[in-house]
C-alpha positions as CSV (number, residue, x, y, z in Angstrom):
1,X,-11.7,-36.1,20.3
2,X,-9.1,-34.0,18.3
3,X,-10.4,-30.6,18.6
4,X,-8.1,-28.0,20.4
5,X,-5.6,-30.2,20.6
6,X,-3.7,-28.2,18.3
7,X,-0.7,-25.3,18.7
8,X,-1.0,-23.3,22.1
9,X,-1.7,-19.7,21.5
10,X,-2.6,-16.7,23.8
11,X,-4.4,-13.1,22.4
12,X,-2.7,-9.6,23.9
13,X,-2.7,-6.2,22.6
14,X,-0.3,-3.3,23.2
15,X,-2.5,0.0,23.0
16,X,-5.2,-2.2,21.0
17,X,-2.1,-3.1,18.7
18,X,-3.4,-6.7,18.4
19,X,-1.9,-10.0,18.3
20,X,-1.6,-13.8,18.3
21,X,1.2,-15.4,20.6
22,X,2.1,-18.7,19.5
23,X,5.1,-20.3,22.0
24,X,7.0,-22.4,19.9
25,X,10.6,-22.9,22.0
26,X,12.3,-24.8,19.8
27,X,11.0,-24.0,16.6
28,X,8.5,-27.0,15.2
29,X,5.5,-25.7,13.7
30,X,5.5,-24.3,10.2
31,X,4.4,-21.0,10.3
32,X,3.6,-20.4,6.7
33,X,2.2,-17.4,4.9
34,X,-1.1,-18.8,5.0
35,X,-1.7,-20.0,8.5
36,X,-0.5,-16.2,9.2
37,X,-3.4,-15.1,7.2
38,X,-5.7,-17.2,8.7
39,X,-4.7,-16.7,12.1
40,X,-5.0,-12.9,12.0
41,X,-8.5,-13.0,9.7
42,X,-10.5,-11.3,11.8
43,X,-14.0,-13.5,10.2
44,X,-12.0,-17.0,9.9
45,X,-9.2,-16.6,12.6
46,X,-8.7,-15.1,15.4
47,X,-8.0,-12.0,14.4
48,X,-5.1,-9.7,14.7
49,X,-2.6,-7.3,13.5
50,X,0.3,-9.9,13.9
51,X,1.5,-12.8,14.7
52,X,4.7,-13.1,17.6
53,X,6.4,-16.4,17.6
54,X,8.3,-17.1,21.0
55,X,10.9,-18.6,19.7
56,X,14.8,-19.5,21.0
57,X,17.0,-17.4,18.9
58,X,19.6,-21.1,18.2
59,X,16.0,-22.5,16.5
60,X,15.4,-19.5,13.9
61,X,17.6,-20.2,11.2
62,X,17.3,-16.2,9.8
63,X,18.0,-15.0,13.4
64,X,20.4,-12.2,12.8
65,X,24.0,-13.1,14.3
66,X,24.3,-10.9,16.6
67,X,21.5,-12.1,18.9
68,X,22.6,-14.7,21.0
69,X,20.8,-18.4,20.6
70,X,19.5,-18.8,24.1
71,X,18.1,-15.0,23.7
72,X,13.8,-15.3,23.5
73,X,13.4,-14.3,20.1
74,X,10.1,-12.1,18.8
75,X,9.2,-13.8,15.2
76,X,6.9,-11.3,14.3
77,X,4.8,-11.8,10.9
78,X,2.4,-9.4,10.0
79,X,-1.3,-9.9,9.0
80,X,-0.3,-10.3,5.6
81,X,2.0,-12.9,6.3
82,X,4.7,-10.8,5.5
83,X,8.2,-11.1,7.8
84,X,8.9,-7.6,9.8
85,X,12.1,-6.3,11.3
86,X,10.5,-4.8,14.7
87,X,7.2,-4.2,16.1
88,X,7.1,-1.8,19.4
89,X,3.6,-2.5,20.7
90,X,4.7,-6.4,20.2
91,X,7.7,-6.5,22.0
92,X,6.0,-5.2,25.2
93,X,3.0,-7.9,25.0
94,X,6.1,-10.1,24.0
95,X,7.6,-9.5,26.9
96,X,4.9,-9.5,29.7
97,X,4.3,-13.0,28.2
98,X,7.3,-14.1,28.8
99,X,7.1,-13.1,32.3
100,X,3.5,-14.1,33.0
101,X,4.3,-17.3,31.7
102,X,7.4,-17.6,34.0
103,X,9.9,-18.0,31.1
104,X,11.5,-14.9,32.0
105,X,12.2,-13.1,35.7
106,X,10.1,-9.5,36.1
107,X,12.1,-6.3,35.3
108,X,14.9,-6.3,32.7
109,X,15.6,-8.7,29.7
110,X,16.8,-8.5,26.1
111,X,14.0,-9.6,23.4
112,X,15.9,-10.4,19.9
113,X,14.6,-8.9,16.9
114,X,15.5,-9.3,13.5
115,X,16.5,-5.5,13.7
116,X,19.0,-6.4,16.6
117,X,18.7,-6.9,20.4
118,X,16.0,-4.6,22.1
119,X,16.2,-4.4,26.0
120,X,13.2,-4.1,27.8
121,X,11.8,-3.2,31.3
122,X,8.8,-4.9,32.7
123,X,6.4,-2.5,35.7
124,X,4.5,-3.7,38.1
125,X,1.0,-1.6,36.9
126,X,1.4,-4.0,33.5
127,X,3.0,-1.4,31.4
128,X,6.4,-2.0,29.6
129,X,9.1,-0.3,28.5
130,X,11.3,-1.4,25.2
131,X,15.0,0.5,24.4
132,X,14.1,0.8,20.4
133,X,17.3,2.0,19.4
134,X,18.0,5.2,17.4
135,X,15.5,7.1,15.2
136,X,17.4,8.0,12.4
137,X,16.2,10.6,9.9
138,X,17.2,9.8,6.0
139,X,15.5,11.2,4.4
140,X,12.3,13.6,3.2
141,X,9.1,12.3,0.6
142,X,5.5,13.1,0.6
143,X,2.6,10.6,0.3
144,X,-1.2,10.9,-0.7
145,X,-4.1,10.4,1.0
146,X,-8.0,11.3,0.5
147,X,-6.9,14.1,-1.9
148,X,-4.7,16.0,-0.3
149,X,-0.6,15.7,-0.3
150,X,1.2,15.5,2.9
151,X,5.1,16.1,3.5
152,X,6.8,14.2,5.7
153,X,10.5,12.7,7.0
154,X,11.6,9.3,6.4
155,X,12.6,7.4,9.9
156,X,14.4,4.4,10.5
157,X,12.9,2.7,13.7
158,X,14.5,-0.4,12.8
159,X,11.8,-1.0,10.0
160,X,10.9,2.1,7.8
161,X,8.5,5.0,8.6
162,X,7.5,7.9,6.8
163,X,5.8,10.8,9.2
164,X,4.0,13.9,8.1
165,X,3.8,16.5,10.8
166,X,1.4,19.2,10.6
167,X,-2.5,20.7,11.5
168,X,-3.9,17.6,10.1
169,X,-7.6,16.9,10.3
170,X,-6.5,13.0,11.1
171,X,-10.7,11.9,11.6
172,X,-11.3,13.1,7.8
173,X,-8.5,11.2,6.5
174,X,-9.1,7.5,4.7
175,X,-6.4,5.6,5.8
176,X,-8.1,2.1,4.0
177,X,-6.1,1.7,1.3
178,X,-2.3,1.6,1.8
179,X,-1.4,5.6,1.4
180,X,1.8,6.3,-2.1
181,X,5.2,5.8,-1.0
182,X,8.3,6.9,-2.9
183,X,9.9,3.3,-3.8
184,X,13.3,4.2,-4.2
185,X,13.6,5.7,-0.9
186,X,11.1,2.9,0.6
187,X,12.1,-0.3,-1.2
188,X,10.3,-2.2,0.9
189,X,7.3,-0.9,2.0
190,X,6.8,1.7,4.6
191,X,4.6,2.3,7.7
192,X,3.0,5.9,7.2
193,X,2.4,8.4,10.7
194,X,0.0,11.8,10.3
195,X,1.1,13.4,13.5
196,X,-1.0,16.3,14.5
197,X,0.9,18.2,17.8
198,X,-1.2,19.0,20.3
199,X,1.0,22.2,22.3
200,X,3.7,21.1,25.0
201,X,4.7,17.6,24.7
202,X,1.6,16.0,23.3
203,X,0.8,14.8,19.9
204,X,-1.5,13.1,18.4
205,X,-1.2,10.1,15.3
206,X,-2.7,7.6,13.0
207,X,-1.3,5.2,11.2
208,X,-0.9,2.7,7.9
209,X,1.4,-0.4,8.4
210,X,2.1,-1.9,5.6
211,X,0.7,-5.6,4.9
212,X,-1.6,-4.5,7.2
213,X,-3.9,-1.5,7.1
214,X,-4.6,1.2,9.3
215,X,-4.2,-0.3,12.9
216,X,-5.6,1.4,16.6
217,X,-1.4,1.7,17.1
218,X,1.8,0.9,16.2
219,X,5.1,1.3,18.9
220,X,7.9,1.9,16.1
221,X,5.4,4.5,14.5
222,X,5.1,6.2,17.9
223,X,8.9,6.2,17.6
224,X,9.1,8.1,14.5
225,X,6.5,10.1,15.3
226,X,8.3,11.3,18.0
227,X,11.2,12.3,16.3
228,X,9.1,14.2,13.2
229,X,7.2,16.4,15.9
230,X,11.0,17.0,17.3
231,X,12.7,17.5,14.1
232,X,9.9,20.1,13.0
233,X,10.0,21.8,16.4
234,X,14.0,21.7,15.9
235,X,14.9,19.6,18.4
236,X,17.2,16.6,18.5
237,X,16.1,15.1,21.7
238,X,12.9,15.3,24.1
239,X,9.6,13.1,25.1
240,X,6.6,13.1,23.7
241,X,3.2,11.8,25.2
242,X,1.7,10.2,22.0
243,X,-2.0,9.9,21.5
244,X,-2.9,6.9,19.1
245,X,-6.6,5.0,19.0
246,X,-6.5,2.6,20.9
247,X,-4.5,4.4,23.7
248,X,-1.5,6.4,24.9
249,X,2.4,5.9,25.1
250,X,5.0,8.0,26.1
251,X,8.4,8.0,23.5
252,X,11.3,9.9,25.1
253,X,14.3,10.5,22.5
254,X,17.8,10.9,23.7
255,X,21.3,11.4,22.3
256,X,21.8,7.9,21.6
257,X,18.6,5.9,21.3
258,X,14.9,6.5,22.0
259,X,12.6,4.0,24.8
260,X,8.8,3.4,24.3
261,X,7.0,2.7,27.5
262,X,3.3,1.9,27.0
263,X,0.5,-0.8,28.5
264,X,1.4,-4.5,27.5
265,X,-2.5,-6.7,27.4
266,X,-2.8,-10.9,27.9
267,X,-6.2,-11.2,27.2
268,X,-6.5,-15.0,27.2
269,X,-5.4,-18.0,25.2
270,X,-6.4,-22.0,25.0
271,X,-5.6,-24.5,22.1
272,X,-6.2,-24.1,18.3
273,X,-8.2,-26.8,16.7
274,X,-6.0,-29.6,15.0
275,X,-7.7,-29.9,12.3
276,X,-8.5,-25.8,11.7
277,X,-4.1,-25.5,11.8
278,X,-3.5,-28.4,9.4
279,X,-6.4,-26.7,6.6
280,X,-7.1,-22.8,8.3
């Protein structure tokens, strides 16, 4: 019988972030556009936001060159199919696979990215934390979403965010369809926040990823987040505990780089079908 005796894959989320984990050390299956889509249909799949590749940084040919080949390396597709630079909420459900699956030693290890190294630190309560690099603000645009206009600052997280602070009413707005961007400042897409502060250090967001949709979180948006909320309350550095749907994180931005710590989810995992991977 042929069934299930097809790729190995496990399910985690990050903060209801959701994704399929496909181990693939040395890089043999052909992970096209349209197993991507299949595997993350949520009717004909399995259903996710993404899809994480654990790959060998030597077997991805467009492995940037400055992550070294035996480095674990996070090939993360979006639901779209669509190649992405960095996903936060990944790289922590990345990484507590690699240690639950004894490919990697608890505590500290690099994860390569296609936006560059990102050292991470697993806990002993399941929750991770990932060094995501600067937040760098280039930038200011405004979007559109259920009729009304929304200001915001353009953040590099490693992938590109736009982030609208202010008293938003976030459960009245219809985040559906993918919100306007400004295309010469976003050439490539761009993940939109609406980031609501809550007084002290709290705030709280929602979120549009682009070639996917709204999702229940998204790490690097956390990330900008964080800095918008510091920006407007003119601050260059400072934590903030960040409310998303499916859960809470804590972002802490410092002088030179910014760390996400949040809970990192293996829910389980088995064997696709054979014949469902060759025809999905």
């Amino acid at each position: 019988m042929h069934a299930f005796a097809g790729p190995e894959y496990i399910k985690g989320h990050g903060t209801q972030n959701d994704f399929v984990i496909l181990p693939d050390p040395d890089g043999e299956l052909e992970l096209t556009e349209h197993r991507v889509r299949a595997l993350c249909d949520r009717q004909r799949g399995l259903g996710a936001d993404g899809v994480l590749r654990v790959i060998r940084a030597a077997n991805l040919p467009d492995a940037p060159a400055d992550v070294a080949g035996d480095v674990w390396f996070m090939d993360y597709r979006n639901a779209d199919g669509s190649i992405a630079e960095m996903c936060g909420n990944g790289v922590r459900v990345f990484a507590r696979y690699l240690v639950e699956s004894g490919l990697a030693e608890p505590g500290e290890l690099p994860v390569g990215t296609r936006a560059g190294i990102r050292p991470v630190r697993t806990h002993d309560d399941g929750r991770v934390t990932v060094e995501m690099g600067q937040a760098k603000i280039f930038g200011e645009s405004d979007t559109a979403v259920s009729g009304q206009v929304f200001s915001g600052v353009a953040v590099d997280v490693g992938n590109p965010h736009l982030a609208c602070v202010g008293d938003h009413d976030l459960d009245a707005l219809d985040l559906e369809t993918a919100p306007p961007h400004d295309e010469h400042l976003f050439p490539d897409g761009v993940n939109v926040e609406f980031v609501r502060p809550l007084g002290g250090d709290e705030v709280r967001m929602r979120v549009h990823e682009r070639g996917v949709g709204e999702t229940r979180s998204c790490g690097t948006g956390t990330v900008a987040a964080t800095a918008a909320a510091l920006h407007a309350a003119g601050q260059m550095t400072g934590r903030r505990i960040v409310y998303v749907p499916g859960g809470t994180v804590e972002v802490e931005i410092t002088a030179d780089g910014s760390t996400l710590t949040g809970p990192a989810v293996l829910v389980g995992g088995g064997r696709l079908d054979a014949g469902w991977w060759q025809n999905p």
